[in-house]
KOLGULUM-16072 format. One record per residue (C-alpha): z, x, y; chain; residue in one letter; residue number from 1. Coordinates in nm, 2 decimals, always signed. Layout:
REM residues N
      pz      px      py  ch  aa    i
       Z       X       Y   A   a  NUM
...
END
This chain:
REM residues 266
      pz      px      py  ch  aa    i
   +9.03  +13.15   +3.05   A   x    1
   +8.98  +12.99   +3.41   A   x    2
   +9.10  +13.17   +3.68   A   x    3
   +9.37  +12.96   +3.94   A   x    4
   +9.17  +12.86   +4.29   A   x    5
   +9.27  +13.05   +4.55   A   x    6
   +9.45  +12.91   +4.81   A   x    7
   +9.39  +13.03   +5.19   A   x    8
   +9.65  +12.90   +5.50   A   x    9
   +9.41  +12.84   +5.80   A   x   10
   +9.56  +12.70   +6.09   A   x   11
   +9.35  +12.43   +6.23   A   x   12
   +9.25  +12.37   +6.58   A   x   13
   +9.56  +12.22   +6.69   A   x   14
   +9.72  +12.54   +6.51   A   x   15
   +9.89  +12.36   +6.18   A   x   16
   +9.82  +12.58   +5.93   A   x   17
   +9.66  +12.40   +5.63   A   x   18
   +9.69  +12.53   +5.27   A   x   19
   +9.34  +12.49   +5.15   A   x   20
   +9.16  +12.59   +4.81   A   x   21
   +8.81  +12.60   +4.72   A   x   22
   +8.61  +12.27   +4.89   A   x   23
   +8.40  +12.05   +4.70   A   x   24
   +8.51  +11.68   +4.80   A   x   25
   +8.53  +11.58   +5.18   A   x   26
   +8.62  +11.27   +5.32   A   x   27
   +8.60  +11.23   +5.72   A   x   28
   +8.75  +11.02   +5.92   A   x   29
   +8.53  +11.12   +6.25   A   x   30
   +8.18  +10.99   +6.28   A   x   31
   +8.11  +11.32   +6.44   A   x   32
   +8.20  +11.52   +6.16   A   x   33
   +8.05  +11.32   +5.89   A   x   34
   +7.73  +11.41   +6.07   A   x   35
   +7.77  +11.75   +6.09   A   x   36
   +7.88  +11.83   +5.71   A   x   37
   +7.60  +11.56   +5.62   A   x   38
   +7.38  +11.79   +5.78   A   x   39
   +7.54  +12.10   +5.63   A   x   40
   +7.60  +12.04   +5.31   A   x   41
   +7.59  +11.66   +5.24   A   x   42
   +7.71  +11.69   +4.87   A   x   43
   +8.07  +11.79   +4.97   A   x   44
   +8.12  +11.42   +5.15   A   x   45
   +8.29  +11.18   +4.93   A   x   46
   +8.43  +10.91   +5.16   A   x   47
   +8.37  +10.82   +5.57   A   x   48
   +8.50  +10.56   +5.78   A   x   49
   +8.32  +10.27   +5.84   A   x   50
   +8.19  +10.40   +6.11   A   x   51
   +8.02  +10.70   +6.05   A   x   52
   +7.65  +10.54   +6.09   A   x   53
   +7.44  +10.93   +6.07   A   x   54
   +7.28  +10.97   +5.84   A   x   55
   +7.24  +10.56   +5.76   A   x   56
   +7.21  +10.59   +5.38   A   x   57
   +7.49  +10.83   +5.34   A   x   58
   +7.57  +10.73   +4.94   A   x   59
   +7.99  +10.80   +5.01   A   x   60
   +8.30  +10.51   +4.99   A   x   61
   +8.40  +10.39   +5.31   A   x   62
   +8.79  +10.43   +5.35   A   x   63
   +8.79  +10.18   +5.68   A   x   64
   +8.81  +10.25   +5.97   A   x   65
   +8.91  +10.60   +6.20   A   x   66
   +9.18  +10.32   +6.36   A   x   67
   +9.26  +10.20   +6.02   A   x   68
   +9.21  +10.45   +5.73   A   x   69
   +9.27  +10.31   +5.40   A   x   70
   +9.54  +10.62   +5.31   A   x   71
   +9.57  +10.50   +4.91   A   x   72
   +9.14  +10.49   +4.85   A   x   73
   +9.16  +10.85   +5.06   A   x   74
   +9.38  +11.00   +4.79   A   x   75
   +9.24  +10.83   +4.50   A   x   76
   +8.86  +10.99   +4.60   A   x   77
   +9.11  +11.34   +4.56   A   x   78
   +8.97  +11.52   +4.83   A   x   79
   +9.00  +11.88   +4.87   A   x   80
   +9.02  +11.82   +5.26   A   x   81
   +9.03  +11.54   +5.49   A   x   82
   +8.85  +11.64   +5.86   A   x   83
   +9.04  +11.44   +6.15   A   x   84
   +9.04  +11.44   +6.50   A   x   85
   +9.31  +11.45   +6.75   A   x   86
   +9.20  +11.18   +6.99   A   x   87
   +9.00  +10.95   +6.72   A   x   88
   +9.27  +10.99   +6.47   A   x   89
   +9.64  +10.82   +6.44   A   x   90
   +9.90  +11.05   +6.37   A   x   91
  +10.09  +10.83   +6.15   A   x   92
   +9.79  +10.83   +5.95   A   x   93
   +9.76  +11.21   +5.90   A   x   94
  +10.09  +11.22   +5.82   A   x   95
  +10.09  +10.97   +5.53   A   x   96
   +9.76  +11.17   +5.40   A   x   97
   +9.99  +11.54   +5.43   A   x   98
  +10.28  +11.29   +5.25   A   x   99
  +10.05  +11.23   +4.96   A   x  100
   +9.98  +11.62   +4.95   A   x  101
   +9.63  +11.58   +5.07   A   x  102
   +9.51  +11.91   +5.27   A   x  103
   +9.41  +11.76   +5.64   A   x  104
   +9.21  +11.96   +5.92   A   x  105
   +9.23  +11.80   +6.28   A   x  106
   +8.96  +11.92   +6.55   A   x  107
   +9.05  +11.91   +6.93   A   x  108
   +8.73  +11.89   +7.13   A   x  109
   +8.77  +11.81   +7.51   A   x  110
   +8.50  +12.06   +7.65   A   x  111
   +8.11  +12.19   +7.49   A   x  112
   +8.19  +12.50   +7.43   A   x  113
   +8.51  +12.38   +7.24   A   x  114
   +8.28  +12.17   +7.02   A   x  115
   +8.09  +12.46   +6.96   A   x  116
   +8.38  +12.67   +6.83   A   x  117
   +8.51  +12.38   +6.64   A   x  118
   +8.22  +12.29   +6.47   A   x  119
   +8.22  +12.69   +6.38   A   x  120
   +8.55  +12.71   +6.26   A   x  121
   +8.53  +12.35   +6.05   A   x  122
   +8.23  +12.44   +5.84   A   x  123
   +8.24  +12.82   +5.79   A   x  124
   +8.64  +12.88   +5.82   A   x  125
   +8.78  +12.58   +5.62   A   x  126
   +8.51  +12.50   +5.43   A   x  127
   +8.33  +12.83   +5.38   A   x  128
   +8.01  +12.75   +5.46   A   x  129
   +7.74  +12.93   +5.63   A   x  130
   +7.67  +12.92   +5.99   A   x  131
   +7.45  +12.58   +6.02   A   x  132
   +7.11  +12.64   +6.19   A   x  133
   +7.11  +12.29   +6.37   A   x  134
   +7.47  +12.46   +6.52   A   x  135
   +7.26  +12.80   +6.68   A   x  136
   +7.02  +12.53   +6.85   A   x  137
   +7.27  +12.31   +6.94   A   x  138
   +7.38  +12.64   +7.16   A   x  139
   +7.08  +12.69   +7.29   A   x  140
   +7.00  +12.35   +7.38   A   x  141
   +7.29  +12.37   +7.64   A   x  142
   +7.25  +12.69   +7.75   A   x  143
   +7.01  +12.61   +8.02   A   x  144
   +7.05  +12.20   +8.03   A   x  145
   +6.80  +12.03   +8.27   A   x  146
   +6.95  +11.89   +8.57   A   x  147
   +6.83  +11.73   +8.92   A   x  148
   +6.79  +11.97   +9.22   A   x  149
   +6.99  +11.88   +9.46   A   x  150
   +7.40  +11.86   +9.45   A   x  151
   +7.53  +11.65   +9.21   A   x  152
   +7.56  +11.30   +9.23   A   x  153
   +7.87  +11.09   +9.29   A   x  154
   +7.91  +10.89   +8.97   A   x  155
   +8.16  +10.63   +8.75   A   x  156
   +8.13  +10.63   +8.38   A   x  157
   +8.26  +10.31   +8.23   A   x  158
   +8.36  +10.29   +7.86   A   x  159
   +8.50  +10.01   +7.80   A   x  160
   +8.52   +9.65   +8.05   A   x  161
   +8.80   +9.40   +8.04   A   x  162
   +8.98   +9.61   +8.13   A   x  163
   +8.70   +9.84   +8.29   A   x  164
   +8.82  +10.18   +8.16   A   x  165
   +8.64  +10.49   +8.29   A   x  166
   +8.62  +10.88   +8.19   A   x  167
   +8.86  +11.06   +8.38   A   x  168
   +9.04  +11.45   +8.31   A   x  169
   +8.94  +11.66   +8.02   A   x  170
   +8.69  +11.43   +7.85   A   x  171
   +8.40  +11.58   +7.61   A   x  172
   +8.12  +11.32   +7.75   A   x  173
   +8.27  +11.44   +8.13   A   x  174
   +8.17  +11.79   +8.06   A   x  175
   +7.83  +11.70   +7.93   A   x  176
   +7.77  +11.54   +8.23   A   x  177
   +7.87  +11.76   +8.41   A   x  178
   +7.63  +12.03   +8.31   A   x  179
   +7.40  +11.76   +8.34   A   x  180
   +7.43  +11.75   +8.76   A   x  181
   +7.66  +11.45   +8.75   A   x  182
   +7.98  +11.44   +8.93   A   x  183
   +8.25  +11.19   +8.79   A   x  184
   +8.43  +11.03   +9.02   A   x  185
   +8.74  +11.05   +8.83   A   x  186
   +8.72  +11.38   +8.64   A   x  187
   +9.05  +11.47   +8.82   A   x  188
   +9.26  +11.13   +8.75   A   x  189
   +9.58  +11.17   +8.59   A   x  190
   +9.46  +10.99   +8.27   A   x  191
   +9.20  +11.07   +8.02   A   x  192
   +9.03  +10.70   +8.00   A   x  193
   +9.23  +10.56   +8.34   A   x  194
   +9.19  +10.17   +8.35   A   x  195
   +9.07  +10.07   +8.68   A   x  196
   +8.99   +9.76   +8.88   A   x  197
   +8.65   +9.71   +8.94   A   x  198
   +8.69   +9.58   +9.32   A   x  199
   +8.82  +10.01   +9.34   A   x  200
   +8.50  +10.11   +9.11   A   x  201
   +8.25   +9.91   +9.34   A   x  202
   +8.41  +10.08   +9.69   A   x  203
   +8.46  +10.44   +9.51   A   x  204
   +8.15  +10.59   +9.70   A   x  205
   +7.97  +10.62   +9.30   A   x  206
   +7.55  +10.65   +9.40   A   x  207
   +7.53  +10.65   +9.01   A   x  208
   +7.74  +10.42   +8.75   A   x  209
   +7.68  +10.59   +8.38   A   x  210
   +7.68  +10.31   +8.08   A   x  211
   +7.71  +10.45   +7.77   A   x  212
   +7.64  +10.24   +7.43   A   x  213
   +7.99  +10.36   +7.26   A   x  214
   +8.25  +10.30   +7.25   A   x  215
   +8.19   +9.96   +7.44   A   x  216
   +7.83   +9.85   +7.40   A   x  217
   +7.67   +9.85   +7.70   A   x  218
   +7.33   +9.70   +7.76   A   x  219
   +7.06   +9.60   +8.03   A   x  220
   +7.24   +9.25   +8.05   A   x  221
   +7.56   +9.35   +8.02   A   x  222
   +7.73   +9.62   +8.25   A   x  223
   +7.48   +9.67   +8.53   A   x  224
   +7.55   +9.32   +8.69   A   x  225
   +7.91   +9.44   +8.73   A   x  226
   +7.76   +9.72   +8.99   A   x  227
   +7.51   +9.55   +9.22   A   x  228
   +7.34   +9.77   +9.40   A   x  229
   +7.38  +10.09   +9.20   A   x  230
   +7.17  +10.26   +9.02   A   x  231
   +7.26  +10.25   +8.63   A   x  232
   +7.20  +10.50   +8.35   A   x  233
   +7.19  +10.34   +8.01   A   x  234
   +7.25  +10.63   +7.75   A   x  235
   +7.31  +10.68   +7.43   A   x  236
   +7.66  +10.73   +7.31   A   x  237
   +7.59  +10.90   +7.05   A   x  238
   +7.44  +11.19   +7.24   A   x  239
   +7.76  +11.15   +7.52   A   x  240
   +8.00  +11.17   +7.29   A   x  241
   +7.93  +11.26   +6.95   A   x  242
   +7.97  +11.64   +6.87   A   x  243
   +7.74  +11.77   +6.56   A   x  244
   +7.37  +11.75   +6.53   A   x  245
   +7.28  +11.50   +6.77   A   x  246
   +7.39  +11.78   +7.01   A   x  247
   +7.03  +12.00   +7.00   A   x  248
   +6.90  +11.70   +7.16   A   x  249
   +7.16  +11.59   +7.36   A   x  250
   +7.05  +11.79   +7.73   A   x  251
   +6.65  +11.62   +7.72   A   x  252
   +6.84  +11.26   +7.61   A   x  253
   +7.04  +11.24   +7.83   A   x  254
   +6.90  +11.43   +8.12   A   x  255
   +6.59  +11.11   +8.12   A   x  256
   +6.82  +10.85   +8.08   A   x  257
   +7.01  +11.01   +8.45   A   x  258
   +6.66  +11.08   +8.57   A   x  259
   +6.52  +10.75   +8.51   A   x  260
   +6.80  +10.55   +8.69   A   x  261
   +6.88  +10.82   +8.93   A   x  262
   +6.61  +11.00   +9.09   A   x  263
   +6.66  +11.28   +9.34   A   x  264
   +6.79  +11.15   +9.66   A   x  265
   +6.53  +11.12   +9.92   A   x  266
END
């Protein structure tokens, strides 16, 4: 005779409690995550968003987009969970998925060591897994980041243009950068991801303008014009703002993108 699953009532990191039984099927809707359970245990993932582009030949259905999921082809896949994230992910969305009876976790990551202890609870809380290795060298990675001497320098970090949107308060990339010598101009605004004029990002007093690939793809021909005169940092976005593996190399990434645009002030 087969035994019932047991059911265990985890609160999540937004601290709704989610009824969750044994895990075997996975869909994500954060690129992020994919990543990380790809890495950890890549035969849980049924379905990702369109979006999720680590590892490239991740054999899952694509549900659409993390904007956009397509809620029916979620529940058809019968997931035992569905990871989300609070910023990434529509409400109205999760809710429709919780409607249908479908078991969702929601991560809320605004800081590292956040992440961290996200990426902790996700994989070994709800879905019982073991501690990662690629998570212990993630820590360690960013335990000792390398940074310029000097103080830190005055910067803007652009992610999107028309409108120009920038980082501003509580932002995951900010506190990478951060720890990386970089001070953001706007870590203080009222906003998250404050729209500003760029006439107001040009007279700011930035010595540094940060152009991240994601969400708006930057490039060489496309962003620096905008700042004549200032120093640009093209870096990756996945190492800005993705949380998961790509975080054990995120500090040396980075930290020679800023170098190489951004030398120590004479």
């Amino acid at each position: 005779m087969t035994s019932a699953p047991v059911f265990r009532d985890v609160p999540d990191d937004r601290g709704t409690v989610v009824r969750i039984g044994p895990v075997r099927r996975v869909v994500s809707l954060v690129p992020s995550l994919t990543e990380a359970l790809a890495a950890t245990a890549p035969g849980l993932l049924v379905g990702a968003t369109d979006w999720c582009t680590h590892p490239a030949d991740l054999p899952v259905a694509r549900i659409g987009g993390t904007k956009n999921p397509d809620v029916a082809r979620i529940t058809a896949l019968r997931p035992d969970l569905v990871v989300a994230n609070e910023e990434e992910n529509r409400a109205v969305d999760l809710a429709a998925l919780r409607a249908a009876g479908t078991a969702v976790w929601v991560t809320e990551v605004r800081t590292l060591d956040q992440a961290l202890a996200s990426l902790d609870r996700l994989l070994t809380v709800a879905c019982a897994l073991p501690r990662p290795a690629w998570l212990d060298e993630a820590e360690r990675a960013w335990q000792a980041p390398p940074r310029p001497a000097g103080p830190p320098r005055p910067a803007v970090v652009p992610i999107w243009r028309r409108p120009w949107m920038v980082l501003g308060r509580d932002t995951f990339a900010g506190d990478l950068l951060r720890r990386l010598g970089v001070h953001q101009l706007y870590a203080d605004h009222a906003e998250r991801y404050p729209a500003v004029p760029l006439a107001e990002l040009r007279s700011c007093g930035a010595q540094l303008v940060v152009l991240p690939d994601e969400p708006y793809r930057f490039a060489a021909d496309d962003g620096p014009e905008a700042f004549p005169g200032l120093p640009a940092a093209l870096v990756s976005g996945r190492h800005l703002t993705w949380y998961g593996p790509s975080l054990a190399a995120a500090p040396e990434v980075l930290a020679a993108a800023l170098a190489a645009a951004a030398p120590a002030a004479d």
